[in-house]
Structures are given as structure tokens and as C-alpha cells.
C-alpha positions in Angstrom: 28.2 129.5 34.8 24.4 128.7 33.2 22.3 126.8 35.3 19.5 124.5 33.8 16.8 124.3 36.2 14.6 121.5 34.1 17.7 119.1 34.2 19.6 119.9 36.8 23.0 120.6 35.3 25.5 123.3 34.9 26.3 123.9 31.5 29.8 124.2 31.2 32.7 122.9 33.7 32.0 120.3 36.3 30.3 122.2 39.5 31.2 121.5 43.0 28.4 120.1 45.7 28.5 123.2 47.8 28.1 125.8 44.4 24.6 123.0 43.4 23.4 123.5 46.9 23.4 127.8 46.8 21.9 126.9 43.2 18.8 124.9 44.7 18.3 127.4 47.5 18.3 130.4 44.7 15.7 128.4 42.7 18.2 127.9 39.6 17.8 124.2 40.0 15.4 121.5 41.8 16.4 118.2 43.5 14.2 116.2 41.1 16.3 117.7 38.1 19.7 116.8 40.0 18.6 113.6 40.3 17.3 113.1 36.5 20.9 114.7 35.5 22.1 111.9 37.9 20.3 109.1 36.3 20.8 110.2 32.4 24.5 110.1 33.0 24.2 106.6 34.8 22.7 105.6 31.4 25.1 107.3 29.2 28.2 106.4 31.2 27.4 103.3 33.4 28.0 100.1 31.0 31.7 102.0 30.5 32.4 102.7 33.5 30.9 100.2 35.9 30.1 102.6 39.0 26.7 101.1 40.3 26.6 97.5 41.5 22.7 99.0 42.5 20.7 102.3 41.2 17.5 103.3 43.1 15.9 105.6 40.9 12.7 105.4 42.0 13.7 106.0 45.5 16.3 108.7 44.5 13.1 110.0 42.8 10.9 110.4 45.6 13.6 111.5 47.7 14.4 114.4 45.6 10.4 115.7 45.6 10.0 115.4 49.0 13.7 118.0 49.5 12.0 120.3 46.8 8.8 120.3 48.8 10.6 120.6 52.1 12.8 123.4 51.0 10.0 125.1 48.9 8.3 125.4 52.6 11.7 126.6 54.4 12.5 123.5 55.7 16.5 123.4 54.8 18.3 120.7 55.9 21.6 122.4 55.3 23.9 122.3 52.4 23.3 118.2 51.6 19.7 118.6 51.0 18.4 117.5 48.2 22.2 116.4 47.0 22.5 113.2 45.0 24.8 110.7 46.5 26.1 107.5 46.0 27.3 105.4 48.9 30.2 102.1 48.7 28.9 98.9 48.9 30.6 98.1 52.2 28.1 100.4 53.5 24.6 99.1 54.8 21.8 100.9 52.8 18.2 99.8 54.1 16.9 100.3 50.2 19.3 97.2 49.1 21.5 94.7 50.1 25.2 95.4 51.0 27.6 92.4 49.0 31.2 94.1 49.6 31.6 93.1 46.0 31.8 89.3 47.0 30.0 86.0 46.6 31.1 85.2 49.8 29.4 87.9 52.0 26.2 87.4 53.8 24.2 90.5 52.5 21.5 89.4 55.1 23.3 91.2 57.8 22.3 94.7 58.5 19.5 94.1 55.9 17.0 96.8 55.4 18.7 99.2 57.8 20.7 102.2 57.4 24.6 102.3 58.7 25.1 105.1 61.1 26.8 107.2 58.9 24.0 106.7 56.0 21.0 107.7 58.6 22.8 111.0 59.0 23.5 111.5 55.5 19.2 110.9 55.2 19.2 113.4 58.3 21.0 116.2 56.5 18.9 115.5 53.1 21.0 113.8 51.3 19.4 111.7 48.0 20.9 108.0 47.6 21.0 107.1 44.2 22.6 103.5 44.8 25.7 101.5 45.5 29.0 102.2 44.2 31.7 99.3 43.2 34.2 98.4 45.7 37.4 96.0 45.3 36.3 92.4 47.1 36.0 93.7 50.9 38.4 96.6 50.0 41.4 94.5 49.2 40.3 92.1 46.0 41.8 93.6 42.6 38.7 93.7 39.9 38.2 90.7 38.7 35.9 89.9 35.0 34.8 86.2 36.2 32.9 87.5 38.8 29.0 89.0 38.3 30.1 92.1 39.5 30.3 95.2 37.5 34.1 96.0 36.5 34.8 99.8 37.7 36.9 101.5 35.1 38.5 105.5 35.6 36.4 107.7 33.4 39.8 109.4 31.9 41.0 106.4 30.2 38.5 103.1 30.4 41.4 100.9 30.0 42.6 102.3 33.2 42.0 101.5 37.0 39.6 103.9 39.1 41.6 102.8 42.1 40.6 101.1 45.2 38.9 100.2 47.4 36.5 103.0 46.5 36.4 102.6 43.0 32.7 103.3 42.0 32.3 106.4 44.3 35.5 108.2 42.9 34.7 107.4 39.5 30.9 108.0 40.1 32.0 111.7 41.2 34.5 112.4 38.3 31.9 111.4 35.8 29.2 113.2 37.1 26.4 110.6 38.5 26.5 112.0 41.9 28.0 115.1 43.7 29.6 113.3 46.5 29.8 109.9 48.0 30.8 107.8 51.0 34.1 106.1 50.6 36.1 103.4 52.9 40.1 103.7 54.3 42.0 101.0 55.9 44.9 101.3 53.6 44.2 104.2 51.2 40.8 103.8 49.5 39.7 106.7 49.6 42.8 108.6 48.8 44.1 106.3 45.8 40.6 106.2 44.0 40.2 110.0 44.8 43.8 110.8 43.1 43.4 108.4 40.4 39.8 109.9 39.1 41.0 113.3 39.9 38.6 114.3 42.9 39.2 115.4 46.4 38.8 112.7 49.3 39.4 113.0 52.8 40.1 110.1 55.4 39.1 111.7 58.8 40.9 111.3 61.7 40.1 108.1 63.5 37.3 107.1 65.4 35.4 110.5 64.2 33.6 108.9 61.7 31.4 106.2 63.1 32.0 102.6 61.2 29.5 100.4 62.6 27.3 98.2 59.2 30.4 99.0 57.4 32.1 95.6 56.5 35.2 95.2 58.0 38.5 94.8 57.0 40.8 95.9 59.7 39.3 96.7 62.8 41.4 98.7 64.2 42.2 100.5 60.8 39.0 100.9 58.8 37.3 104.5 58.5 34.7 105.9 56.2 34.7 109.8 54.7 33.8 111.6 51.9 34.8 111.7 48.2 33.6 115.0 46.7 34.8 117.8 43.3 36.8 119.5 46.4 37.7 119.8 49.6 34.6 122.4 50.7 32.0 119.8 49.6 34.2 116.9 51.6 34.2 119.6 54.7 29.9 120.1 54.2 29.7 116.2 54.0 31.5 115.3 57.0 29.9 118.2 59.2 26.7 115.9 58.4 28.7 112.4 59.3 30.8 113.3 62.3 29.1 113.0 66.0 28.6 115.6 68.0 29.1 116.6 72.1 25.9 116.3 74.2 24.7 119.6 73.9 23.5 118.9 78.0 26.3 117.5 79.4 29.2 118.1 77.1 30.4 114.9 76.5 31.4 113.0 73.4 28.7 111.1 72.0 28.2 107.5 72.9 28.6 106.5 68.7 31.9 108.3 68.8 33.4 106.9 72.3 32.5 103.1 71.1 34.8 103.7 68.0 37.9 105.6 69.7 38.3 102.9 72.3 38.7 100.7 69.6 42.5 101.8 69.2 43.3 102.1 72.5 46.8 101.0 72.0 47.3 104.5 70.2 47.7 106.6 73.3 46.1 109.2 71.3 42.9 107.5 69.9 40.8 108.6 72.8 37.7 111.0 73.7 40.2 113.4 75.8 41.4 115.0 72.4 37.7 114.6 71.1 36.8 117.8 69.9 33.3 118.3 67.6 34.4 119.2 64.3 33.4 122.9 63.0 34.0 124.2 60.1 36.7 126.6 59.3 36.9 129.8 58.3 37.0 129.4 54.3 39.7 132.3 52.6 43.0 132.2 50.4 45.0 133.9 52.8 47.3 130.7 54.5 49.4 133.5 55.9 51.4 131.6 59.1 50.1 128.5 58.3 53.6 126.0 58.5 53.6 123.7 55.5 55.8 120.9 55.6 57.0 119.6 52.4 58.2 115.9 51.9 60.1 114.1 48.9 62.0 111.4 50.5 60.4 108.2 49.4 57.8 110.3 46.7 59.8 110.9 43.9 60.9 107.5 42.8 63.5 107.0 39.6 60.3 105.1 37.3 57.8 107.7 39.0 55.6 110.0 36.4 58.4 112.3 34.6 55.6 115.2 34.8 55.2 114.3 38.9 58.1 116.6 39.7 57.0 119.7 38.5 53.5 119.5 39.4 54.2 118.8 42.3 56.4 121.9 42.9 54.0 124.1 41.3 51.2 122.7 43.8 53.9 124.1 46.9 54.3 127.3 45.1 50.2 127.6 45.0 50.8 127.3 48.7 53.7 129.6 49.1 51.8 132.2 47.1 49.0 132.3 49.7 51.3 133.0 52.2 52.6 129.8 54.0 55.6 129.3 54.8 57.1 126.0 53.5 59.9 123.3 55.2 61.3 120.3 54.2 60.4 117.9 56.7 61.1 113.5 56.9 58.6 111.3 58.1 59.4 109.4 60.7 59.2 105.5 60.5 58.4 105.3 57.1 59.4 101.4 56.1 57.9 100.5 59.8 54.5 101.9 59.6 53.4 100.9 55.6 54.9 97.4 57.2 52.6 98.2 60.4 49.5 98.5 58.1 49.9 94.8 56.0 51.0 93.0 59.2 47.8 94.8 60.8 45.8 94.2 57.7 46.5 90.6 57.1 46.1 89.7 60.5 42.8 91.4 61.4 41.7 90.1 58.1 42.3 86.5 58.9 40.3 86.7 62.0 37.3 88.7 59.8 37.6 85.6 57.0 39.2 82.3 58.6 36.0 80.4 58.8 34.7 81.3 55.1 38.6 81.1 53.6 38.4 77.4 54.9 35.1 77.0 53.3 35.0 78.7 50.4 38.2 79.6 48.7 37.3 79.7 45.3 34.6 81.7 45.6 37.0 84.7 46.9 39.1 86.8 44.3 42.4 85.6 43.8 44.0 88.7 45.3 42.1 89.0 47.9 42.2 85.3 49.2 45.9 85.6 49.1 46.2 88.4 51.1 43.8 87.3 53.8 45.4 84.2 53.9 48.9 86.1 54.7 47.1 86.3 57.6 48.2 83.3 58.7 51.9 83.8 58.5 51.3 86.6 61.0 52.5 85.3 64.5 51.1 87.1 67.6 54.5 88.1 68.5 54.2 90.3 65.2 50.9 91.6 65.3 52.0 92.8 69.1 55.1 94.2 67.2 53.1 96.3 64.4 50.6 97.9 67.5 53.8 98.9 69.7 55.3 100.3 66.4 52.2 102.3 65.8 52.0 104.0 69.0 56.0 105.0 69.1 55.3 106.2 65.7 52.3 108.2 66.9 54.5 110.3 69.1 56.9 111.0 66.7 54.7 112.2 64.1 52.6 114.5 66.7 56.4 116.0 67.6 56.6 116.8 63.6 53.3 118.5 64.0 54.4 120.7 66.6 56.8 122.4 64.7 54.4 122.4 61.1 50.4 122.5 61.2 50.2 120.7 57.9 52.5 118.0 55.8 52.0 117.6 51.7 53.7 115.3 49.8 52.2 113.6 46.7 49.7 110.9 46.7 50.9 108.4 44.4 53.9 109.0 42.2 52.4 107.9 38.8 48.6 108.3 37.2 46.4 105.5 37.2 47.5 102.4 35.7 46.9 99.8 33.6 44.7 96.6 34.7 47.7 94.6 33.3 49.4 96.6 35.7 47.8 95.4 39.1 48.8 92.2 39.4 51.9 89.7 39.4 51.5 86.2 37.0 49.7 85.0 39.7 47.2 87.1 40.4 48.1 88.6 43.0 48.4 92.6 44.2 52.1 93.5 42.4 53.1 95.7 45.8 56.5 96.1 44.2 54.9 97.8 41.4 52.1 100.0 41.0 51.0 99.6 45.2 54.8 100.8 46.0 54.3 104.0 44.3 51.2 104.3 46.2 51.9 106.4 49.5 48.8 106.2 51.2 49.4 103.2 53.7 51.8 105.3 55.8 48.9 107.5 57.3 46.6 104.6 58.0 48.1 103.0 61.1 48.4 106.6 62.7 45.0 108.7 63.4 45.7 111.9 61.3 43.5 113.1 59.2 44.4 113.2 55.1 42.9 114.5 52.0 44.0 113.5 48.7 43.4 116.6 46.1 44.2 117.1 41.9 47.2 119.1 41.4 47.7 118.4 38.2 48.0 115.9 35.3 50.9 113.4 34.0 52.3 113.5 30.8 49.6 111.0 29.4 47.0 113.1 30.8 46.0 111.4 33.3 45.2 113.0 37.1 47.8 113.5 40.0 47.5 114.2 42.9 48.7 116.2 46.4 48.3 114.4 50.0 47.5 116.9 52.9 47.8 115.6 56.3 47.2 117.7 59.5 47.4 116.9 63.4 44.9 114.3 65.2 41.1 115.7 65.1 42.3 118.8 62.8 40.4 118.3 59.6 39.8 121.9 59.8 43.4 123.1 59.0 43.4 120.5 56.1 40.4 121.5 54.6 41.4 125.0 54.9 44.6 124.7 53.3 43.0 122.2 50.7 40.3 124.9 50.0 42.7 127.3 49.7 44.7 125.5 47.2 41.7 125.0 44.8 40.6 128.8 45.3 43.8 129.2 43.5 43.5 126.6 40.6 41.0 124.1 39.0 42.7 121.1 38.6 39.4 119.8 40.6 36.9 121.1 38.0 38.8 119.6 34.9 36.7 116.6 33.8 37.0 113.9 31.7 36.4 113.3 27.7 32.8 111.7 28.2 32.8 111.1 24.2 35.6 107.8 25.4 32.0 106.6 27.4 30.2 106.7 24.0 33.0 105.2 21.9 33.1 102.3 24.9 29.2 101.6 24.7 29.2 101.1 20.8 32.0 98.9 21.0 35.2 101.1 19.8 38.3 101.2 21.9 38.6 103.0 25.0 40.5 105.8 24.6 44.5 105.1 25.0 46.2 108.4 23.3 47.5 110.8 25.4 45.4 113.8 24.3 44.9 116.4 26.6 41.9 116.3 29.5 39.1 117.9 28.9 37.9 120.8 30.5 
């Protein structure tokens, strides 16, 4: 692999975040090159693809000579320093205002301050480059009548990038940025993450702090990492997760403030806290129980090529020693039922006042989910909460006999924008959103990454779903960093020639030509 220390770049196949940061620290490339990569791809790329709603250069710019400075004098931050990162726009940046991708949001609130998670991102080195596209406060489908840029997936332009985090998956498939933050209350992270062909993982809950985040579900929403793999996801949320008290050995006070926020989970609380560490990176899953599951994965209009990727991606597994067993989960209908009743509802009580005020100037798709909202009695919301917990137990009894589950992440590649919606407008969840398996996990605290595996028969990414135990991100990012040790579904990137073709006006590409590599 060559290494261009002027630009920045590796020549060759896309490079992960944790093989750039050995590169910086042996000299081979500078911070201020990383970040002039970063920005020449925004402008190759950017009017195709729609990942920035706002670029700081000049910041990114500044940020990146004071890393090479700091580094140049021994000062290492560790292995985000000096990395170029783009972060959501649910997430409060001090350098710009945060809109949720909405007319209707008051981007006054948490002005010119960092969210929690972005200071430690600053903390550990990291270089902002801007804000990424999001759907309309995570749930609004993109929408052209609306002055925000339209996030497209960089393997086909006529195709979604998935959602919520649209502009950080794509962002990272295309190159602009080595990792970014992403947002989870119903999959966002994981759907964008499988549809752009990335890795993303949604911690477990209440590790990741969410406060200047916008909410959508309070008792739902969480914010991780979407990164080339699931290493670089593992670096990024060492830097994001809170730690113990180093004096009295408690969970800190920004952790605590989140977990009691789910207290009807009788898991979601600091006595299973434990700091996250990173694991022990190797090949060999030897003894690791992998439980494999089909029922409800593998439906009849599903991607013909899903199949056998899939069981290819388990044989990757089996071949590094784990042993593999067919495994159900429990409460499936109940729990993706859990996560709308809990979505609407908590939505309602986010948007009531402005949905009164200011209807049209929502989304259509997201306006008619929040109002749901209202056709949410208590009696139900009660309902979803006590379903939730029983459905807690159950699932940690299925860990006790398996230390991680994989199934796929979305039986088909990404779709069509025609695709999305119903005649009205509206989310179609009987179509492309029911072949979308994320909203199981959400409800529950586990921890999940989304990972490629492989491609469809149009080309197009797909992807595996890894879920571990409460608070064991470790044993997922183990087994997920196994996984890609083995293959390179996560290095394949996409035909940037279709950007070109886009800019001058020529048709995205449609065929169904092989990825690049």
C-alpha cells in the first residue's frame, strides 16, 4: 500500500482509520494532507452525493496543523489524532449551527458549544470537517422541496444512503472523512452503515452520552461510530464512552444521567456499568458461541444473492474457529412493535407544540409519523415499556447459552427513492422498512454492529448484524474484527467515475456492473 505524504491518501484500495493513524505517526502522511484529501473529495463528490449540509475547512485546516505540530513534539493524542471526521447534524458542533435537517428546529439551542460526545472527539484529536445529512430529526424520508442537500449512496446515485445517518455513512464510503458520529433510535446507524457498505456500531445503551443531540426517542436514541471497520469503530468509541472515577471507582456522573433514563429496563443501570476496554484484536474466535438467526431474514422478495452471502459470512466465522447454533429471537413482532409505539409516542411529546404550529413546514413523512403519536394511548405506551423489559430477560437468557448473535442487516441492498415511500408520502414499512431488521435491537440495550459481507446481485452492498450481551462491545468488535481480518468486503469502494458522470449532468449509474475495488 503507497502512501502519499503531500495529499494524504493511500493510493490504491480504501484504507481504514486505524492503518491512517500508524501512517501519521510513521511520518508517511500529515494531518493537513488528510484533511486536503478530505476537502478535494468533498469537491469532486459532494454536489452527487449530498453528504455536507456544512464544511469547515478552514477550521478542519487549522485543526489539522496544530495535530501535526502537537504530534511532531510527542504530544499523541492517541489513534484519532489528527483524523478527519464528520459529525450528524443532530449533533451540536460549537463551529456551526445544528438544524436536524429541518425548517422547523431552533438551531439556537446548544449554539456555539460542543455536545459531549463532540468535546471528546476534540479531546482525543479528532479534525471536524463539518456536518453530515440526516433524514428530518432521524425519521423524515429525503425530501427535494426542502433547502437541504439530498444524500445519495455513492454506489448507485439514484439510490438511498439510508437513514437517519445518511451523510456520515456515505461521507465514509466515499472517502471525505475516516469516520463519523452517527444517531440510533430505530436503526440509523446500522441501515446507512449496511446500505453504503461500512461498519457501524450502536453501543449499548446509556454508554454513549446523548445530551445536544436532538431527540427523537428519549428513551431510545444513542449515538456511535460509523467507520471502514469495526477496529476504527472500536478506537472511536474508546474516545466517546465515559469512564470510572479513577479515585473512587464509580461510574461517571455523564454516564449515570443517561442509564437512569431507561430505568424500566431492569438492566439499564450503572451496576452492570463496566468501562469499555479494548479487546484483544486476533483471528482465532476459537470458543467464541455464534448464534446464527434466519427466521424472519430471509424473506421470499429478499435479494436472491442474500442467501449465500450470508452463509459464506458464517463460514468466515466457522473457519476461525467458532462454533455456530441456530438460535430464534425471542419477541420478535412485539419488540419492532415496541420501538414505533415508543417512537411515535416520545416523538409526539418532542414535536406536539411545533406539529400544531407548523405542519407544513415538516416533511411529509415525518409529520405523519410524529403525529401517530397521537393514536398512542397511555395504556399502550405502558404496554410497549413492560414488553421491553420481559423481552430484556429473555434475550439476556439467549446470551447465556451464545456470546454473540448474527443474522443479516437488511435482506435487500439499498433501494430506490421511488422505493421509500407509499402514494402518500409516507415511510412504505410494508416495503423496503420491513426488510429492514434493525428495529428489533433498539428497544433492548445490546450492543450491534452492522458490517459488509458482501454484495447483491446488482452490486450493491450487504450486510451482517452482530449483536453481543449488555455493555459487551468488546466480543462484537472482536468477532467483527475478526471477520474482516478474513475478507475485504469493507475495503471494496465505490466507482467514483458515477460522481463525475452525476456533476456534468449524465445519469447516475443504474447497470449492474460490478463494484469497484
Amino acid at each position: 500500500m503507497r502512501t502519499d505524504k503531500d495529499t494524504g491518501t493511500v493510493r490504491g484500495r480504501a484504507t481504514t482509520l486505524t492503518a491512517t493513524a500508524e501512517a501519521l505517526r510513521e511520518g508517511r502522511v500529515t494531518s493537513v494532507g488528510l484533511v486536503e484529501a478530505a476537502i478535494a473529495e468533498a469537491e469532486h463528490a459532494d454536489a452527487a452525493l449530498g453528504v455536507y449540509l456544512r464544511r469547515f475547512d478552514e477550521e478542519a485546516r487549522s485543526a489539522a496543523r496544530r495535530a501535526d505540530e502537537e504530534l511532531a513534539r510527542g504530544l499523541d493524542r492517541g489513534p484519532l489524532h489528527g483524523i478527519p471526521f464528520g459529525v450528524k447534524d443532530t449533533v451540536a458542533v460549537a463551529d456551526g449551527p445544528t438544524t436536524a435537517q429541518s425548517l422547523v428546529h431552533d438551531d439556537s439551542r446548544w449554539a456555539g458549544r460542543d455536545a459531549p460526545v463532540v468535546a471528546r472527539l476534540r479531546a482525543a484529536g479528532a479534525v471536524l470537517t463539518g456536518k453530515t445529512t440526516a433524514m428530518e430529526f432521524g425519521i423524515g424520508l429525503p425530501q427535494e422541496d426542502k433547502p437541504f442537500p439530498f444524500p445519495r449512496n455513492p454506489w448507485r446515485t439514484d439510490r438511498w444512503a439510508g437513514g437517519s445517518s445518511s451523510g456520515s455513512a456515505s461521507g465514509v464510503a466515499a472517502g471525505m472523512f475516516a469516520a463519523a458520529l452517527g444517531g440510533d433510535t430505530g436503526g440509523s446507524i446500522r441501515m446507512p452503515a449496511a446500505f453504503c457498505g461500512v461498519t457501524g456500531l450502536m453501543p449499548t445503551f446509556g454508554r454513549v452520552p446523548v445530551s445536544g443531540c436532538v431527540p427523537l426517542g428519549y428513551s431510545l436514541d444513542r449515538v456511535g461510530p460509523i467507520a471502514r471497520s469495526a477496529r476504527d469503530c472500536s478506537a472511536v468509541l474508546a474516545a466517546l464512552a465515559p469512564v470510572r472515577d479513577a479515585r473512587s471507582g464509580t461510574p461517571h456522573a455523564s454516564y449515570t444521567s443517561y442509564a437512569l433514563r431507561a430505568s424500566h429496563l431492569s438492566h439499564i443501570s450503572h451496576t452492570w456499568y463496566v468501562p469499555y476496554t479494548e479487546p484483544r484484536f486476533d483471528a482465532d474466535l476459537t470458543g467464541v458461541r455464534v448464534g446464527v438467526v434466519r427466521e424472519h431474514h430471509f424473506p421470499a422478495d429478499g435479494d436472491p444473492a442474500l442467501p449465500g452471502v450470508f452463509d459464506a459470512a458464517v463460514g468466515v466465522l466457522t473457519g476461525l474457529g467458532a462454533r455456530v447454533v441456530e438460535v430464534r429471537l425471542p419477541y420478535w413482532r412485539e419488540l419492532i412493535t415496541a420501538t414505533f409505539v415508543t417512537v411515535a409516542a416520545e416523538g409526539l411529546a418532542q414535536h406536539r407544540t411545533d406539529l400544531s404550529r407548523r405542519w407544513d413546514d415538516y416533511c411529509v413523512a415525518s409529520r405523519g409519523l410524529l403525529a401517530m403519536g397521537a393514536l398512542v394511548t397511555g395504556a399502550d405506551y405502558v404496554q410497549a415499556q413492560r414488553v421491553r423489559t420481559v423481552a430484556q430477560h429473555a434475550v439476556d437468557a439467549l446470551f447465556a447459552d451464545v456470546d454473540v448473535i448474527v443474522c443479516p442487516t437488511a435482506s435487500i441492498g439499498a433501494p430506490l427513492f421511488d422505493a421509500l415511500a407509499d402514494d402518500a408520502g409516507h415511510q412504505d414499512h410494508a416495503g423496503v422498512f420491513g426488510k429492514v431488521h434493525t428495529p428489533y435491537w433498539n428497544p433492548l440495550a445490546n450492543p450491534v454492529l452492522a458490517l459488509p459481507m458482501g454484495f447483491t446481485e446488482a452490486g450493491l452492498p450487504l450486510s451482517l448484524h452482530v449483536a453481543g450481551p449488555v455493555a459487551a462491545e468488546a466480543t462484537v468488535l472482536r468477532t467483527g474484527d475478526a471477520f474482516q481480518r478474513e475478507t475485504d468486503w469493507h475495503l471494496r469502494t465505490p466507482d467514483r467515475t458515477a460522481y463525475a458522470r452525476e456533476r456534468t449532468g449524465d445519469p447516475a449509474r443504474t447497470t449492474d456492473e460490478e463494484p469497484h475495488e
